[in-house]
DOZAKOL-622918 format. One record per atom (N, C-alpha, C): x, y, z; atom name. Coordinates in steps of 0.05 Angstrom, whole numbers. Each point is the difference from the previous one (the first is absolute). Example, Ala and Ser with C-alpha at 12.3 -4.5 7.8 and 13.67 -1.06 7.14 Angstrom:
# DOZAKOL-622918
REC/264/-114/156/N $
REC/-18/24/0/CA $
REC/18/24/0/C $
REC/-7/21/-14/N $
REC/16/24/1/CA $
REC/-15/22/14/C $
END
This chain:
# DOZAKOL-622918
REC/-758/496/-1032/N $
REC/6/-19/20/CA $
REC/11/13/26/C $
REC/-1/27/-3/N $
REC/17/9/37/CA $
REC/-21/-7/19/C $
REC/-16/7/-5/N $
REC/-29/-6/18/CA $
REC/9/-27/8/C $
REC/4/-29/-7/N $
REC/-5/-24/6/CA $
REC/18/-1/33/C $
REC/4/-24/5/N $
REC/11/-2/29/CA $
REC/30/-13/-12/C $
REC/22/12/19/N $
REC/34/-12/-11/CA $
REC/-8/-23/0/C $
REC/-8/-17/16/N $
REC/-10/-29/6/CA $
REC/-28/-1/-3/C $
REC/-5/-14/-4/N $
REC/-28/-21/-5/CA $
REC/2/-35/7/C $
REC/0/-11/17/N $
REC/-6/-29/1/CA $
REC/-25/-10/2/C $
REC/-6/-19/-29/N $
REC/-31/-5/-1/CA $
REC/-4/-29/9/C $
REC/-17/-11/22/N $
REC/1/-27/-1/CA $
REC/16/-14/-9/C $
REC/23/3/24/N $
REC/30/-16/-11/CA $
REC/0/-24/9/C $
REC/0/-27/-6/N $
REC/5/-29/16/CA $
REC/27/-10/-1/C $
REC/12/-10/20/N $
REC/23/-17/-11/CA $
REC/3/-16/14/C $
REC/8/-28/-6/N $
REC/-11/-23/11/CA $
REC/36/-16/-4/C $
REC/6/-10/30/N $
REC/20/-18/-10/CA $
REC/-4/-29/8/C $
REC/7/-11/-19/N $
REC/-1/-34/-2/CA $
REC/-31/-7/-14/C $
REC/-5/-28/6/N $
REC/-21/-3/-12/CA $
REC/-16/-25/17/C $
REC/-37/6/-14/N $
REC/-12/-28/17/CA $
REC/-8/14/33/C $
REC/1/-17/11/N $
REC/-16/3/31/CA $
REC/26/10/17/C $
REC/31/1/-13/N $
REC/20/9/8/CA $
REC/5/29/-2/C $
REC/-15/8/-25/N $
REC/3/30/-4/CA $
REC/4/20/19/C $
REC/20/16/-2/N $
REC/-3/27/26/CA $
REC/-13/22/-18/C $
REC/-21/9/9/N $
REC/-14/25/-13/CA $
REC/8/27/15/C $
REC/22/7/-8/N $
REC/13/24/8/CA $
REC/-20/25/-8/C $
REC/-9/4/-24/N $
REC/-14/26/-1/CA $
REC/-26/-10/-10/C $
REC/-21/12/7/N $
REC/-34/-19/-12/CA $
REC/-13/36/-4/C $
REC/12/12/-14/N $
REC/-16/22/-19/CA $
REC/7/13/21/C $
REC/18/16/-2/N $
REC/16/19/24/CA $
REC/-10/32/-29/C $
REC/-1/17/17/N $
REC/-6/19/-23/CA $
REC/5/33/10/C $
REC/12/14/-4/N $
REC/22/25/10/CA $
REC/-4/19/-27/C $
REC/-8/31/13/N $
REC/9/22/-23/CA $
REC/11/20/20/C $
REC/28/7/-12/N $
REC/20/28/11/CA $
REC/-7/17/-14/C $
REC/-5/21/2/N $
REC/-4/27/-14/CA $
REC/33/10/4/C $
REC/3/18/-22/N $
REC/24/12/2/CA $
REC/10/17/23/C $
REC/23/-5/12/N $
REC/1/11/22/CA $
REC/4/-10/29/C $
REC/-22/-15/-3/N $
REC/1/-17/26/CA $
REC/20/-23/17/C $
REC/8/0/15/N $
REC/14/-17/17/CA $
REC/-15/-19/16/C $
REC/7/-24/-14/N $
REC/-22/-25/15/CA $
REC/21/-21/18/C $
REC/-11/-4/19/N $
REC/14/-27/26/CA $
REC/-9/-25/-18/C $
REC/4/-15/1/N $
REC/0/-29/0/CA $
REC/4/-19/14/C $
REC/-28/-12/19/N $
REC/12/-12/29/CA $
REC/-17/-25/-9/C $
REC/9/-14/23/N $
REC/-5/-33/-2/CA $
REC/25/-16/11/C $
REC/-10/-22/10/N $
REC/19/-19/14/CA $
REC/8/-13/-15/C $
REC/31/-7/5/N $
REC/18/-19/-13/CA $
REC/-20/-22/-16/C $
REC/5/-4/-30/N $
REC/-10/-9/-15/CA $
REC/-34/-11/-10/C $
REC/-8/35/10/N $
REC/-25/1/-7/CA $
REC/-2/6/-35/C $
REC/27/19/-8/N $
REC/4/-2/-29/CA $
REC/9/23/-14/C $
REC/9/27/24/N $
REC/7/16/-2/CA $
REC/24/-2/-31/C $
REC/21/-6/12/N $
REC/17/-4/-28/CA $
REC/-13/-13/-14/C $
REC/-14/-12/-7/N $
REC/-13/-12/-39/CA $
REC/-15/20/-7/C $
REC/-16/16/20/N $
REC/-14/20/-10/CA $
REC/22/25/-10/C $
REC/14/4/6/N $
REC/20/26/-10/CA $
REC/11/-17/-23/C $
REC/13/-29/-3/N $
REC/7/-7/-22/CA $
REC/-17/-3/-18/C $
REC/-31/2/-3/N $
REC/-16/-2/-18/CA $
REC/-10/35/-8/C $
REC/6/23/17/N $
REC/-4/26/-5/CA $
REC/26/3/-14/C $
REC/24/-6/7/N $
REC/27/5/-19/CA $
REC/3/-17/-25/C $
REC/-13/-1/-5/N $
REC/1/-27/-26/CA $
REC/15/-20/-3/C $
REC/8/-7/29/N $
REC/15/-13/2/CA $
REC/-8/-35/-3/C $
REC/-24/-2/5/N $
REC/-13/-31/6/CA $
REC/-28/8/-15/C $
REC/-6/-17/-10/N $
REC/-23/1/-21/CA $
REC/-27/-24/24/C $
REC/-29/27/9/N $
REC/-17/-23/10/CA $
REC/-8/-25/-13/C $
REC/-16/-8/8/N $
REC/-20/-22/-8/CA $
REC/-22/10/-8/C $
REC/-16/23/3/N $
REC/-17/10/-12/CA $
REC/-8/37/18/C $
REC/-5/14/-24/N $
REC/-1/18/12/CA $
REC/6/24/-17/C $
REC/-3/26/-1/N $
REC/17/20/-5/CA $
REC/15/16/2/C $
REC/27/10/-3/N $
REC/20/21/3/CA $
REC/-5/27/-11/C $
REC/-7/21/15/N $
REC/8/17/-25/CA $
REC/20/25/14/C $
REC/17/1/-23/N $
REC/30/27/7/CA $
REC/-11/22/-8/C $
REC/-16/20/12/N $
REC/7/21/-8/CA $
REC/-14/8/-30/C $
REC/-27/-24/3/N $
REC/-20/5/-12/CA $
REC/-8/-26/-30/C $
REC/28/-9/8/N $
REC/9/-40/-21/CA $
REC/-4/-12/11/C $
REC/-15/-21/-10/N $
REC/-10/-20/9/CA $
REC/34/-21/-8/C $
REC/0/-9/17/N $
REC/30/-14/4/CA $
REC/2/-34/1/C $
REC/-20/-3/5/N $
REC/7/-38/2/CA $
REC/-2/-20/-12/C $
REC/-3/17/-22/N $
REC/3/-20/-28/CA $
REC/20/-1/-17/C $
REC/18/28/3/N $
REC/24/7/-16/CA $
REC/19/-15/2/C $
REC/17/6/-24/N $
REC/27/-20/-5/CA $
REC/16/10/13/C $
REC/28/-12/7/N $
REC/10/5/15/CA $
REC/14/22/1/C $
REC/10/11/-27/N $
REC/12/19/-7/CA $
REC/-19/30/0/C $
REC/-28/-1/1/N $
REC/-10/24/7/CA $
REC/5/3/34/C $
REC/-2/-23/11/N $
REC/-1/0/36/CA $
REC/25/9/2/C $
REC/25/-4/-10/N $
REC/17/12/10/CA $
REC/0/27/-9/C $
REC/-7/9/-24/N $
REC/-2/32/5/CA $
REC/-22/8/7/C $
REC/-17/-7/13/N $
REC/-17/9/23/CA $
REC/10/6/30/C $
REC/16/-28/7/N $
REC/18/11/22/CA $
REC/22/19/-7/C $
REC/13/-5/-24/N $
REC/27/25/13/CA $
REC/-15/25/-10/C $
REC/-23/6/-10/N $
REC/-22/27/-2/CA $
REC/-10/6/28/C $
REC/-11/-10/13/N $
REC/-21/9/12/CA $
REC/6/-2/30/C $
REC/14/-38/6/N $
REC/6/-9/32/CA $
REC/31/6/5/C $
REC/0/8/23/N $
REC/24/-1/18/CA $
REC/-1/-26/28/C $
REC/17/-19/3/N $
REC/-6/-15/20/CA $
REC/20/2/17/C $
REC/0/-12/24/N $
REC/3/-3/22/CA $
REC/5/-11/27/C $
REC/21/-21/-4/N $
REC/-3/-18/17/CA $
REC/6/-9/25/C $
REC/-3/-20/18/N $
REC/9/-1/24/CA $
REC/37/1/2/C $
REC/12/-15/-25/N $
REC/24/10/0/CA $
REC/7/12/-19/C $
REC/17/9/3/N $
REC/7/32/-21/CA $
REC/8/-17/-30/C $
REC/12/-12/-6/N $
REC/11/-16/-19/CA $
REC/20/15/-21/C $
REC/15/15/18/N $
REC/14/15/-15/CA $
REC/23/-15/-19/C $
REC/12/19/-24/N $
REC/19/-10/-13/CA $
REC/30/3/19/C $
REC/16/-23/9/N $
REC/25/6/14/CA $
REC/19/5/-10/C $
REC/0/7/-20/N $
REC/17/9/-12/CA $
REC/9/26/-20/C $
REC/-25/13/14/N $
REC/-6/26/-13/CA $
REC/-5/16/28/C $
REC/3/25/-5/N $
REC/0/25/20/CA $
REC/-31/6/2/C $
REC/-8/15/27/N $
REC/-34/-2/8/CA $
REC/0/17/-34/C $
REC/7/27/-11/N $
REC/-7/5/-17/CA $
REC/-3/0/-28/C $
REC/21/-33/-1/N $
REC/-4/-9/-29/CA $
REC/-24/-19/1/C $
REC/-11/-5/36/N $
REC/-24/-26/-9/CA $
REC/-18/20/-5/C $
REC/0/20/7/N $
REC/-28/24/-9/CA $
REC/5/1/-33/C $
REC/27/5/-9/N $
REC/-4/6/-28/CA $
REC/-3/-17/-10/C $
REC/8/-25/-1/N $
REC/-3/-23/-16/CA $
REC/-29/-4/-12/C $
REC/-23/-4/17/N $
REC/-30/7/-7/CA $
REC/-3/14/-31/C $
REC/7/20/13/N $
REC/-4/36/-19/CA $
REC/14/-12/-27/C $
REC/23/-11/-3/N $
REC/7/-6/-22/CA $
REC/-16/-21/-17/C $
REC/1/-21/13/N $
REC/-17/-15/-4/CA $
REC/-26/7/-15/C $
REC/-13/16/15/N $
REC/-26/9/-13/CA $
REC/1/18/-28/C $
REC/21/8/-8/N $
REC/11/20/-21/CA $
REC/9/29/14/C $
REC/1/14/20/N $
REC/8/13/6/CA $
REC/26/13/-10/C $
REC/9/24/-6/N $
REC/24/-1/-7/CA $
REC/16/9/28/C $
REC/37/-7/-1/N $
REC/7/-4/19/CA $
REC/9/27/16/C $
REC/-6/27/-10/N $
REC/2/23/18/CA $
REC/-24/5/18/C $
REC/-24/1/-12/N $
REC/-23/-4/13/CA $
REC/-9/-23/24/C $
REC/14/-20/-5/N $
REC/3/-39/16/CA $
REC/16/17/19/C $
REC/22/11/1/N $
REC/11/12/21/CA $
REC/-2/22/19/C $
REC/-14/17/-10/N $
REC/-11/22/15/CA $
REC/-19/-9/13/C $
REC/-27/-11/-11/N $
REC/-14/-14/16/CA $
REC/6/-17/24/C $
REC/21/-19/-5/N $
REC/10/-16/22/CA $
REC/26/15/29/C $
REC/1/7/-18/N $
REC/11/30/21/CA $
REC/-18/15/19/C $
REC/-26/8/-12/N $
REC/-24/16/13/CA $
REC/-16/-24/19/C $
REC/-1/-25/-6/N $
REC/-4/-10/20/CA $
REC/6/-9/16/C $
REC/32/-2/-5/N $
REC/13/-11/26/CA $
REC/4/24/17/C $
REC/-2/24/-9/N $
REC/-7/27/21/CA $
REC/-25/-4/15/C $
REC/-17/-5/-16/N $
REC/-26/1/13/CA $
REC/1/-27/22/C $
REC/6/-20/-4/N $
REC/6/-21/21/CA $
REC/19/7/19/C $
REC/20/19/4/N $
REC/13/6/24/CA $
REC/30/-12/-10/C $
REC/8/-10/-28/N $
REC/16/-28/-6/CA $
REC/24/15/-18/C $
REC/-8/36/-9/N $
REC/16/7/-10/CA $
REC/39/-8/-4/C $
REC/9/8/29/N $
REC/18/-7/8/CA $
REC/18/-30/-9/C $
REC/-22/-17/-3/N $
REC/4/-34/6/CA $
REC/-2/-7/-34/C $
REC/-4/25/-14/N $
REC/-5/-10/-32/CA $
REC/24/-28/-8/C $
REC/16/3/3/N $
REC/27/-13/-11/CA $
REC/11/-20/13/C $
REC/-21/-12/17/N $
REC/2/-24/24/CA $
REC/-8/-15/-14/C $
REC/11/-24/0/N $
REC/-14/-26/-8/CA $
REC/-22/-12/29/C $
REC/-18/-21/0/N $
REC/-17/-2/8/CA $
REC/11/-11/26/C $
REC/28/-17/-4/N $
REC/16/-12/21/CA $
REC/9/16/24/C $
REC/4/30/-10/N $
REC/4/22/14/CA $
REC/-24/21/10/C $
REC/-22/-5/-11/N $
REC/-23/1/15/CA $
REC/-15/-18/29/C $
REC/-10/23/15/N $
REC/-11/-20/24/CA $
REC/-33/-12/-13/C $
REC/-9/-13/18/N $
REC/-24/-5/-12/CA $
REC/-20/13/-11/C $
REC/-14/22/16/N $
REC/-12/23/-3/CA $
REC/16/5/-18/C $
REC/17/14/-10/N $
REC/7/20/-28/CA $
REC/4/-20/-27/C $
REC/2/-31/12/N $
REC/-11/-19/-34/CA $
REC/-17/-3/4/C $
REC/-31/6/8/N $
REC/-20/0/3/CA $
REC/-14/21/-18/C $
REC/15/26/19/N $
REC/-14/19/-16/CA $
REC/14/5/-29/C $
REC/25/-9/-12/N $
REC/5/-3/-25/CA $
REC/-18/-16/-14/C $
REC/-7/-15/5/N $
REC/-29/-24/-3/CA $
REC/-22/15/-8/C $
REC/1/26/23/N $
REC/-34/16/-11/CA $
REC/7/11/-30/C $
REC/32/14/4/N $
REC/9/23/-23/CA $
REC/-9/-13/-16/C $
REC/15/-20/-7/N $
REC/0/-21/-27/CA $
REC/-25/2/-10/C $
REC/-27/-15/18/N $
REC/-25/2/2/CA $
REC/-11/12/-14/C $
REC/6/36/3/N $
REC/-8/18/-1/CA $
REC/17/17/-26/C $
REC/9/-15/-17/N $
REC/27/6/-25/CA $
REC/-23/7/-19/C $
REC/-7/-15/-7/N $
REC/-17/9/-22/CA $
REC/-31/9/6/C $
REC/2/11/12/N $
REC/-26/24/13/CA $
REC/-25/-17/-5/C $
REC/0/-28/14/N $
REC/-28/-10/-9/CA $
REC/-25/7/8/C $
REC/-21/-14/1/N $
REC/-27/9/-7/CA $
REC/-4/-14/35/C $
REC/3/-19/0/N $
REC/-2/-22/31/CA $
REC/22/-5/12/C $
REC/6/-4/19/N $
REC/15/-8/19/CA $
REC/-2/-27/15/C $
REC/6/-16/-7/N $
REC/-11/-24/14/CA $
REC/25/-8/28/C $
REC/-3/-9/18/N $
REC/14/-2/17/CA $
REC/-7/-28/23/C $
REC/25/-18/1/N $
REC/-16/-19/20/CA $
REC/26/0/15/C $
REC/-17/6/31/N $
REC/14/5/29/CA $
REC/29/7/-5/C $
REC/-8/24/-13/N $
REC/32/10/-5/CA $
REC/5/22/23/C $
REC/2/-7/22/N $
REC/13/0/22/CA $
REC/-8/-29/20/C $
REC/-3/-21/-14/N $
REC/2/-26/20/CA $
REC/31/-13/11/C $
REC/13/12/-22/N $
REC/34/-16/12/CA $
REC/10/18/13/C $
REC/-12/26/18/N $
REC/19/20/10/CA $
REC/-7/0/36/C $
REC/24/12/10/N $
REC/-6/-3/26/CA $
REC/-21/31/4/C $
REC/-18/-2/24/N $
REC/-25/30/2/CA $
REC/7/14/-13/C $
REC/24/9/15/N $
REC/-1/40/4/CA $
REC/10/5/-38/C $
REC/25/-27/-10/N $
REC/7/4/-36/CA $
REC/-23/0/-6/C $
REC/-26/-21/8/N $
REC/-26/-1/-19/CA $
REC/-19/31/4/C $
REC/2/7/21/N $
REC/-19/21/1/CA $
REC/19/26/-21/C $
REC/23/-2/-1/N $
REC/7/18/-11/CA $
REC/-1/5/-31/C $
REC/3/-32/-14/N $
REC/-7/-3/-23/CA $
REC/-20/7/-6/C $
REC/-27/-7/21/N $
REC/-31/-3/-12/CA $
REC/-2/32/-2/C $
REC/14/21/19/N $
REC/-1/22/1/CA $
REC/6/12/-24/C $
REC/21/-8/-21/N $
REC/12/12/-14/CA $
REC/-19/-13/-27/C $
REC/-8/-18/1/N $
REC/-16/-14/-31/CA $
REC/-22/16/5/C $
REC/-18/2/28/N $
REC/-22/15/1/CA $
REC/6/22/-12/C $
REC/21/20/8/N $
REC/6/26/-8/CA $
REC/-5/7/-21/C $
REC/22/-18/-17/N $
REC/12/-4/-38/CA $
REC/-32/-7/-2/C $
REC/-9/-19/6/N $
REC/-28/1/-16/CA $
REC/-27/19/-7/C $
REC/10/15/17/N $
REC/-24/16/16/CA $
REC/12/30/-23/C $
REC/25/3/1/N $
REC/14/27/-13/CA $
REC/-11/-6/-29/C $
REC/10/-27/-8/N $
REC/1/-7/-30/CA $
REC/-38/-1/-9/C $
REC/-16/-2/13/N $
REC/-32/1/-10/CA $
REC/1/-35/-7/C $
REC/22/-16/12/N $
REC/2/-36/-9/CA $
REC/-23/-12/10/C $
REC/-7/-9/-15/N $
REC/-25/-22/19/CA $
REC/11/-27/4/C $
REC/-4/-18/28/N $
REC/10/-16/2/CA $
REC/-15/-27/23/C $
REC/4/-20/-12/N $
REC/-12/-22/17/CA $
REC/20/-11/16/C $
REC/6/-1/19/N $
REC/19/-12/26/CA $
REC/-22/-23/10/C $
REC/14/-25/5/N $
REC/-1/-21/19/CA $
REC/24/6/30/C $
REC/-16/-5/12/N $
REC/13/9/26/CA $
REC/-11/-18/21/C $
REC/14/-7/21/N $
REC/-14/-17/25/CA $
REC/2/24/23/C $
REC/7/18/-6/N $
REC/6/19/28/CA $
REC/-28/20/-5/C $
REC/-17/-7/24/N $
REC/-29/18/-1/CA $
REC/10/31/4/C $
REC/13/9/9/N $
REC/8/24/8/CA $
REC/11/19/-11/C $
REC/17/-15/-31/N $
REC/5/14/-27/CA $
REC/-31/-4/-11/C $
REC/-13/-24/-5/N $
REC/-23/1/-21/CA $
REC/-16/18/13/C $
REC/3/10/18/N $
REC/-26/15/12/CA $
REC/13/40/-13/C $
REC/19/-7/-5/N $
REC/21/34/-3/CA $
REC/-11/3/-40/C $
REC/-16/-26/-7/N $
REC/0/3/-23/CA $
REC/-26/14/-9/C $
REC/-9/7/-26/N $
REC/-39/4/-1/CA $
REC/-21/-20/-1/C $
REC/8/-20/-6/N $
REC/-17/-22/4/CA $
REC/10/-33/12/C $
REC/-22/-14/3/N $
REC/21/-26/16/CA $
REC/-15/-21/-16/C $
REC/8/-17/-20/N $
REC/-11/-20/-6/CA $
REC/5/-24/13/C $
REC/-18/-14/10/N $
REC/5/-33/9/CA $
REC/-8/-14/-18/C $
REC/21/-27/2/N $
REC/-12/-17/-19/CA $
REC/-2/-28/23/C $
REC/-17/-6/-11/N $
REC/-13/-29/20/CA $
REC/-21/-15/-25/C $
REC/6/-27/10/N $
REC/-10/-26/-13/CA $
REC/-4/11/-22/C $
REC/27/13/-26/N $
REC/3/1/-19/CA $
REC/-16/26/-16/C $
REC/-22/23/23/N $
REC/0/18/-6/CA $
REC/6/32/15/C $
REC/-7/15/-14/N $
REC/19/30/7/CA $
REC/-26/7/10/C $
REC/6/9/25/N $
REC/-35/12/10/CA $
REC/21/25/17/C $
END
């Protein structure tokens, strides 16, 4: 299965409501990432950008269609394989960081790692090495409250990036920041992604990052062209 693509979306539909009211958000949208690759995700406010990353993260189940992770076919599984599909394979991403407040930037990195079985000398070195690699070293022992935006952002990627996944999924995770914090973030996820061999799908509305990426998918009237 290394050969297959991290992603595969096969004629995905998802349809909300029902009858002549229906919104047909995706009508056989269909996407392959090869490993490696860094993909944009563009489209105008509620063309369907987020349902499409929540149906690549296993997060939302289509209406018809296929998933496949990394060479699994995914959209038929119970729930309990989908979740260890995500904490295997996806790292996500979001417009807000959603950090724990009450933990330090580098217990939300370890928390993951544990979670997944990690043991806790290894959960820490790791989370250590990437808050170096994010610039965040220093700030390990800050709670998020004591972080500016930019640096709970990029704790957001660390976390992300805890259990060395297969995908990266990311939506406008630099949309709540002012320019020069966003350019600096996108600077630093590009970097980490680019060091780590991560492959990753970003939704983005800023043409000027999706253009810094290798490919630019649009999605319109529910498909990826």
């Amino acid at each position: 299965m290394s050969d297959a693509p991290v992603l595969h979306l096969e004629n995905i539909t998802r349809d909300f409501g029902t009858g002549h009211t229906a919104l047909h958000v995706l009508r056989g949208a269909e996407l392959k990432i090869r490993r490696g690759e860094i993909i944009a995700l563009v489209g105008p406010s509620g063309a369907g950008k987020s349902t499409l990353l929540h149906i690549a993260g296993l997060l939302e189940k289509p209406d018809g269609g296929e998933i496949h992770i990394c060479g699994e076919a995914c959209s038929k599984l119970g729930d309990d394989r989908r979740t260890e599909i995500r904490r295997k394979h996806l790292g996500f991403v979001y417009q807000y960081h959603h950090l724990l407040p009450e933990f330090s930037a580098q217990e939300n990195i370890f928390i993951p790692q544990i979670i997944a079985g990690l043991d806790k000398k290894t959960a820490n070195q790791r989370s250590a090495q990437l808050l170096d690699m994010l610039g965040l070293a220093a700030r390990a022992d800050h709670r998020p409250a004591q972080l500016s935006g930019g640096e709970q952002q990029r704790v957001a990627i660390g976390r992300a990036l805890a259990n060395a996944p297969d995908l990266l999924l990311a939506d406008e995770p630099t949309g709540n920041l002012d320019p020069a914090t966003a350019e600096a973030v996108f600077n630093m996820l590009l970097s980490l992604t680019r060091q780590t061999g991560l492959t990753a799908l970003i939704a983005t509305h800023n043409p000027e990052l999706a253009g810094r990426m290798d490919r630019i998918v649009r999605i319109a009237d529910g498909h990826l062209v």
